[in-house]
Structures are given as structure tokens and as C-alpha cells.
N, C-alpha and C positions, 0 to 999 in steps of 0.2 A: 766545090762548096757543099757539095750533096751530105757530106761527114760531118758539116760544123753545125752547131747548136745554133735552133734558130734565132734565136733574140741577141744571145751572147757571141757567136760565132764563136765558139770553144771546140776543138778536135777533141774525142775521146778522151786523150793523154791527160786536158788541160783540166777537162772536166772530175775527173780522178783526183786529180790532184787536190782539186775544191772540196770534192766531197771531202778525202782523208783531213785536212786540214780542219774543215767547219767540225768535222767529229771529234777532235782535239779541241776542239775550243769551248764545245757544248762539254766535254766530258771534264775538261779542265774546271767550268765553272759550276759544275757540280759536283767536283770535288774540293772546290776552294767553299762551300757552304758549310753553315757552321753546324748541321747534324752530320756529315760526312768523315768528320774526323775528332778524334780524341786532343786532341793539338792544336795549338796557331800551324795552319799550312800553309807554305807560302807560297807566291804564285809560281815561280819558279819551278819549286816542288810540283804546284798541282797541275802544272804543264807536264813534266816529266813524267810524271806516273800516269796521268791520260795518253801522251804519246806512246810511251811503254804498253797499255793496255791494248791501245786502238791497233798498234804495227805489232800488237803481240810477241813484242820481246818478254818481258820478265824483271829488267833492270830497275831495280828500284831506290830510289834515295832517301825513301823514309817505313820502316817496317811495316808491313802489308795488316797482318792482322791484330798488331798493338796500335798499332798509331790510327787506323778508321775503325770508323762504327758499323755495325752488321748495315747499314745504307751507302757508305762507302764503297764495302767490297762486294758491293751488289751492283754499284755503280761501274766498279774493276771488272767484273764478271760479265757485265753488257756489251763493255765496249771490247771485251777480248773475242766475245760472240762477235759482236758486227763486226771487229776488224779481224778475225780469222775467216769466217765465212762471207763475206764481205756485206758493206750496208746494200751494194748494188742488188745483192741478191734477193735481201728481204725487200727492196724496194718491188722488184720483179713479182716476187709474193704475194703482196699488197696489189699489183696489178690487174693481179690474176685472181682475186679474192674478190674484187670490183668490178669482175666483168672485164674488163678495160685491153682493149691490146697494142703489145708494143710498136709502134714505129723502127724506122732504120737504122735513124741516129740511137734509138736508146739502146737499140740491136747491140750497136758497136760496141758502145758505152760499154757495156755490160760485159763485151766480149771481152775489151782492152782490159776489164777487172778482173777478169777471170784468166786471164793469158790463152783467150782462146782465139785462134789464130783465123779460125771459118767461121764464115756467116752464120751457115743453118746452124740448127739443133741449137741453138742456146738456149730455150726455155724447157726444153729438155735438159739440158746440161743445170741448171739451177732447179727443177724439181729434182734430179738424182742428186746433187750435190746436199740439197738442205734433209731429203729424206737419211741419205746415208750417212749423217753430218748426226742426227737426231736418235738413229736408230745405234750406232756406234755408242755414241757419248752415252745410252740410255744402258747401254749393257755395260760399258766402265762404270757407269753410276751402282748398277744393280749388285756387281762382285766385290769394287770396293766398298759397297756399305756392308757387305757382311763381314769384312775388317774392320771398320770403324767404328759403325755402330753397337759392336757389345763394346767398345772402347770406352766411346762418347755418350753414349744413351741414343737412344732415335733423330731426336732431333735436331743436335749438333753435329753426330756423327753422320746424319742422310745430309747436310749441309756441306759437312767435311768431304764428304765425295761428288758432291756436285758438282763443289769449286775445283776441285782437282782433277775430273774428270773431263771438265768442259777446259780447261788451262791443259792441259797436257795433249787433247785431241787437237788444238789450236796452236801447240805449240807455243804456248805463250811462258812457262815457266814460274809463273806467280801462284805462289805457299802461301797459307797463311802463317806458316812455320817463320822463324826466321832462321833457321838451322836447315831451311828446306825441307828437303825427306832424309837428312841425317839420321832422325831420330826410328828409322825403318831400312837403314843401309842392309842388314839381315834378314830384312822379310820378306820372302818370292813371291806372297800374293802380293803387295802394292808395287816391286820391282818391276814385276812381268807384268800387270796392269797396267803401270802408268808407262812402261815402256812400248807396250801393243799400242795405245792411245796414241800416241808421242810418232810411232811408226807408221800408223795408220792415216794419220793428220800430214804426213809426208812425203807420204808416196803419191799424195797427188789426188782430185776426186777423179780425173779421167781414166787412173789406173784403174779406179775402185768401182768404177760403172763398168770397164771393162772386164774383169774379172768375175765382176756377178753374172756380168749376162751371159759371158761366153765359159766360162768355170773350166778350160782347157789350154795348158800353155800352149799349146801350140797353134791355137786359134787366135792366140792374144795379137793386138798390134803390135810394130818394132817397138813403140814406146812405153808398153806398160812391159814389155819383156826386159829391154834394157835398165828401165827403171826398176822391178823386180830385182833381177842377176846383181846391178851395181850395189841397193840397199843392202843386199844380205851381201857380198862380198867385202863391200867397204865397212858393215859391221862387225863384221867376223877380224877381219884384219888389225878394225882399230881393237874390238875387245884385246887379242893377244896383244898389240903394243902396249897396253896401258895396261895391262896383268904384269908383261914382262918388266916392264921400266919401273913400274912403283910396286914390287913384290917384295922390296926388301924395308921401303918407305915405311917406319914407323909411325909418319904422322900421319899414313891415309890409312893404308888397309897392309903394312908389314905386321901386324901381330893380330891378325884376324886368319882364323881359320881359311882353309885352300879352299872351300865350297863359299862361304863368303867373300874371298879373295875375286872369286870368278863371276861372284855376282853381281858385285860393285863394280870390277873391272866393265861386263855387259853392261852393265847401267851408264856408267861413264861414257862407253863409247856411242852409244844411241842416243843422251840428250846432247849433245854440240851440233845437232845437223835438226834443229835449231831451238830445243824445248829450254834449255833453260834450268832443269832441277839438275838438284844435285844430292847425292847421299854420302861425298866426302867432300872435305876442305879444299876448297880449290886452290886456297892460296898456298898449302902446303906439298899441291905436286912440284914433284920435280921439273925442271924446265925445259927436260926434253917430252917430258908429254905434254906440257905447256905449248910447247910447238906443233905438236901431234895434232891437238885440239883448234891450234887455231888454225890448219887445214880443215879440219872437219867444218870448223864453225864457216870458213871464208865458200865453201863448196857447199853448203845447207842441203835440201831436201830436195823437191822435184815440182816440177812448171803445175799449176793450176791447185795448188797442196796451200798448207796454211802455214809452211818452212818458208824461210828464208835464204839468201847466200846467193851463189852465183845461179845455183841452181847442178843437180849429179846432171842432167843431160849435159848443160853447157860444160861443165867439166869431162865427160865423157868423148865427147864431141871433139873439143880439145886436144886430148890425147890420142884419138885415132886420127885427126889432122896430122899431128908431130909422128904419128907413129909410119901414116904413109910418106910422109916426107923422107924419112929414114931406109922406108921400104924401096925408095924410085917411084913410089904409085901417084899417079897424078889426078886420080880422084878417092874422096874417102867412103871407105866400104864398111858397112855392119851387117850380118846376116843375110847376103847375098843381096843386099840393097844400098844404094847409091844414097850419100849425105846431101844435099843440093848443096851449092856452093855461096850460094846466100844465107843459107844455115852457120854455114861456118863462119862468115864475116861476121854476121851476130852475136856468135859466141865469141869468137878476138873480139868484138866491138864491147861487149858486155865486161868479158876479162878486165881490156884495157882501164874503159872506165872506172870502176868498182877497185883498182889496182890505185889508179887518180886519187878517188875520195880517198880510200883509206890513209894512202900516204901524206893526203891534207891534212885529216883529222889529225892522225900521231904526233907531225909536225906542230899542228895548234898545240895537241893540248900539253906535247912536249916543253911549251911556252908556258901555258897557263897553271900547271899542273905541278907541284914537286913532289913526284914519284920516277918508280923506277920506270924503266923505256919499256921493260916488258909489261908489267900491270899496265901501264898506257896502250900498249899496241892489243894486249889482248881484249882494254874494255873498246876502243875503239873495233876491234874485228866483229865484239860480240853483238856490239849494238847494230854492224853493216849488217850483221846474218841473221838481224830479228833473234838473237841466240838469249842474252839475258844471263848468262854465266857471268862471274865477276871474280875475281880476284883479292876485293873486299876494299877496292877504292872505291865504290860508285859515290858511299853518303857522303864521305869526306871531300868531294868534288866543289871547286868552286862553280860559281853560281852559270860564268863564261863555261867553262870545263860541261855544265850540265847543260847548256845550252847547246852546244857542239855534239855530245850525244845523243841529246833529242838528236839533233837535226839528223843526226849516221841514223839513225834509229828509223826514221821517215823515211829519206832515202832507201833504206834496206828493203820497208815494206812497198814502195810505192816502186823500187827496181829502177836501178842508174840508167839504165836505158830507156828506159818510160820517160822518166824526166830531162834527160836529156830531148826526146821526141816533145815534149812540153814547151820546151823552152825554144825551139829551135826555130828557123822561119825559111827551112829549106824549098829549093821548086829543083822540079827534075830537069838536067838539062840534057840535050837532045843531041851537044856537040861531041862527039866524038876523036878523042886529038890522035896524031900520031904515038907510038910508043914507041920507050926507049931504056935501057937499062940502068941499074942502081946495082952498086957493088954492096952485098949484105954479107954480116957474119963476118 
């Protein structure tokens, strides 16, 4: 009982869940007010774009920067702050502004938000998280305004990089563009900017405290080295599929120069693991990168990061489970160190589930929905991976249809496993049965 909230008896999981939810509701109804938008918004709608904001997808059913008013997307811009950095954290902030200090239960709380799996250091973990959160997003601000602003004038264009700075470090994918960053597919200061941001926001804050402090690979932990090695391999990899398969592609980047060719290509393949922009047509790729992408988007970024998806460790993990199986080896090894075996059930646990929802979702909105099966499986994947890429069905979405990707969308941010541990009412049991075999395969 020592874990449940005193009044409400809520476990960590439950209490997560409350907060995400209330921050959708508060954000929803300040964007259904009538200075927030240029439009009749509807509620539907303004559930949508708050959940989108809050789970920092990107997925939007009505255009970001025509349809609200400079208080809208200021409204967009708060809740992508709270929900990529979490409110848990600012909450911690505030505690610590007050004098005040935390108890054990909010210890947890905090932990369970942050995927941090140990007690200590959390209040450590939350001042490195919001300092490097601050000092990142302030130098994206700094390089893209010297892009923008001889564009825009000062104060549009310092505006224009704020929003995009802070939405890209988050992962969240929301332009005021409705063409996204189309309109900059060519240009390597905003490519490589919002792609460092996008990268940075992914790899996780535990990489990035580790890194600073110990500034030596070889000092790093297994997990910021793993997470390193996988980020840049699994980018490198998808850039050349997505060069290779849409090189000939008239409608993306087939009549665009080989130096832009490779730049979009890189661009592409760093926002699906789970930022959301885009600087070509998505709906005019070909559908073997269509496929490409929705691995990336379904595997997202790294534990404690402001990405989404299964998560590169749980997929990591994964494949050196299947890879020792293939080997004879009967326990799994990374860098001369042992996987626990509880690790691994978490990632099949996590898999399997997230494998569940999606195939839910598809199935629904296969019903609700008259589109193709691909546009349906990919807005479904992008909403599980907090990704925000579309296809260009989102607006045309019935009202059921947008309700179901809320909900993928919630799910993605709040991680199938969390909610499953939410909803559950297990107790440990102590019995121990005989064992006996199952013929598999």
C-alpha cells in the first residue's frame, strides 16, 4: 500500500494516466474558446488537436496556423511543452521553487513518468532534464532565427523559431506551415536544425545527462552506447532506403538535384522515429517506403526521450533475444553484459501488446473509415508512435475515426504497458506449479 496515493489509493500508472487525461481536457477547452481559433471548432476537433499537442504527435484535423489565433498556437505550444517534457516535471519544479520536498509516493509518480525505473536521483533527473530541455531548444531557437528572421522580420520570424524549435525538440511535429517544412526541403540550415532538435528530443534525457557528464564513449553506460550505435545506424540505413526507392519518384524528390536528393532523403528518414514533419508529400511515396516508414514510426525513439513507438532499446532487445535463440545461446548478451530476463519479457510484453492495439485500431477504422487499408494502417501506426505523419487522411476522418486516433495517440504517449499496469488488479503469487512442455513453431 506504501505506493498508492493517499486519499485516492491510485498506483503511479493510475495516477499518470489522470494527469494526461485532465491536460487534454483543460487544453481541449481552451482551444474550443472563441479567441483560440479563426473558426466554429468543434469539440471533437478541439479534443483532437489538445490530445495531439499534449502526446506530442503532430496529427492534425484542422490547419494549425490558418484556422487558430496567435492564442491558440500558444495554447498548441504549452501543451506540447508539458506533454514532451512532462507536467510531472514542471510540477517537481514548482516544488522545489517552494521550498517543499518530495515524498515517496510522488518519488514514484514521477519516476513512472519519466520511465525511470530507480528510486534515487530523480530530482536530479528532472533538474538535468528541464535544464538540457531549455538550453537545447534555446540554441535551435538562436540558429533557426537567423533563417527566419531576415525572412519574417523579428518578430514573426523569432516566433517562427520558437514554435518549431520547441515542436521538433518534442517531437511533436506541429508547423504552422500546412505544407510543413516543404516549403525548405532544400535548405540545410532548417533540415539539419530541426533534424538535431528532432534527434536530440529522442535519444532520450538519460543519454544526454550521460554524455555531458562523462563526454567519453567509452565511459558511457550500456544504454546511452546502445541507444547512440542504434540512432545513427538505423538512420543511416533508413536515409539510403528512402534515397534508393524514391530516386526515381517524380512526385517526391525524382527531379530534384542528388545533393537535395540526399537531403530529403536524411530528413525523411529522422522524422518517423517520431517528429512528425515533413519536407515531401507523404502521400505520394511509393509504398515500399510507406512500409519502410512505418517500421521506423512502429520502433520510435528511446526510453525517457519525448519519442514515441515501441521504443530502439525494446526493439534492440528483441532482436538479440531472436538472434541468441538462433545462436544456441541461452541467455542474451550486449557488450560483454547479460540482458536480465525480465527485461526481455517486457519487451515481448510491450511488442505483443502495441502489436494488440494497433491491429484494433486498423480493424476499427477499417470499418469506420472509406480509405485505402494502407492510408488507414499508416495513420493508425503514426498516431501509436506519437509520429504525426499522415498520409493526408487525418481532416477527412469521421468524427468515430478521430476519436479512435485520439485514443492510439494517448496510448502511444502514455505506453501500452503503463496502461495495461493501470488497468490491471494483479497480486503476486507464491505458487509454484510443476512444469511441462508446449510444442511451438
Amino acid at each position: 500500500m506504501g505506493i498508492y496515493h493517499e486519499r485516492l489509493k491510485l498506483q503511479p500508472p493510475q495516477f499518470l494516466l489522470l494527469i494526461i487525461i485532465g491536460l487534454i481536457l483543460v487544453g481541449s477547452i481552451l482551444l474550443k474558446l472563441p479567441i483560440a481559433s479563426h473558426t466554429h471548432l468543434s469539440w471533437i476537433d478541439a479534443i483532437f488537436t489538445s490530445t495531439s499537442a499534449v502526446t506530442v504527435t503532430g496529427l492534425a484535423v484542422v490547419d494549425t496556423g490558418s484556422s487558430f489565433t496567435m492564442f491558440g498556437q500558444l495554447v498548441i505550444l504549452l501543451l506540447i511543452q508539458l506533454g514532451g517534457l512532462g507536467i510531472m516535471s514542471f510540477a517537481v519544479l514548482l516544488f522545489m521553487l517552494l521550498g517543499k520536498r518530495l515524498g515517496i509516493k510522488q518519488r514514484l509518480i514521477v519516476g513512472q513518468a519519466l520511465n525511470h525505473s530507480k528510486f534515487g536521483g530523480i530530482i536530479g533527473l528532472v533538474k538535468k532534464l528541464l535544464l538540457y530541455s531549455l538550453i537545447i531548444e534555446f540554441v535551435g531557437v538562436i540558429i533557426l532565427a537567423f533563417r527566419w528572421v531576415p525572412e519574417f522580420g523579428f518578430g514573426h520570424g523569432l516566433y517562427v523559431s520558437i514554435f518549431h524549435a520547441i515542436s521538433a525538440f518534442n517531437n511533436a511535429g506541429f508547423s504552422i506551415w500546412s505544407d510543413s517544412l516543404a516549403g525548405y526541403a532544400a535548405d540545410p540550415v532548417i533540415n539539419l536544425m530541426i533534424s538535431l532538435l528532432i534527434i536530440a528530443g529522442g535519444l532520450g534525457f538519460t543519454v544526454l545527462a550521460d554524455v555531458w557528464q562523462k563526454r567519453s564513449f567509452r565511459a558511457f553506460t550500456l544504454h546511452t552506447k546502445v541507444m547512440i550505435v542504434g540512432t545513427i545506424v538505423l538512420n543511416v540505413l533508413a536515409m539510403i532506403v528512402i534515397f534508393l526507392l524514391e530516386y526515381g519518384n517524380t512526385a517526391t524528390i525524382g527531379t530534384s538535384p542528388i545533393g537535395e536528393k540526399l537531403l530529403a532523403s536524411y530528413f525523411q528518414a529522422i522524422t518517423p522515429r517520431t517528429a512528425g514533419f515533413n519536407t515531401i508529400n507523404i502521400g505520394e511515396l511509393h509504398e515500399s517506403t510507406i512500409l519502410v516508414m512505418l517500421v521506423l514510426m512502429f520502433i520510435g525513439g528511446g526510453s525517457t526521450s519525448t519519442a514515441g513507438g515501441i521504443k530502439l532499446t525494446t526493439f534492440i532487445i528483441i532482436a538479440l533475444t531472436v538472434s541468441s535463440f538462433l545462436r544456441g545461446r541461452k541467455e542474451v548478451e550486449i557488450q560483454e553484459r547479460r540482458i536480465e530476463m525480465n527485461l526481455v519479457i517486457k519487451a515481448l510484453a510491450i511488442l505483443t501488446i502495441s502489436f494488440v492495439f494497433i491491429f484494433c485500431a486498423i480493424f476499427l477504422l477499417s470499418l469506420t473509415e472509406e480509405k485505402p487499408l494502407l492510408q488507414i494502417a499508416f495513420e493508425a501506426v503514426s498516431a501509436f508512435g506519437t509520429v504525426g505523419l499522415s498520409m493526408g487522411i487525418t481532416g477527412d476522418l469521421s468524427d468515430l475515426g478521430k476519436g479512435l486516433i485520439a485514443f492510439m495517440m494517448f496510448i502511444g504517449k502514455l505506453g501500452p504497458l503503463t496502461l495495461m499496469f493501470s488497468l490491471a488488479r494483479s497480486k503476486e503469487s507464491h505458487v509454484r506449479y510443476p512444469s511441462e512442455d508446449l510444442f511451438v513453431g
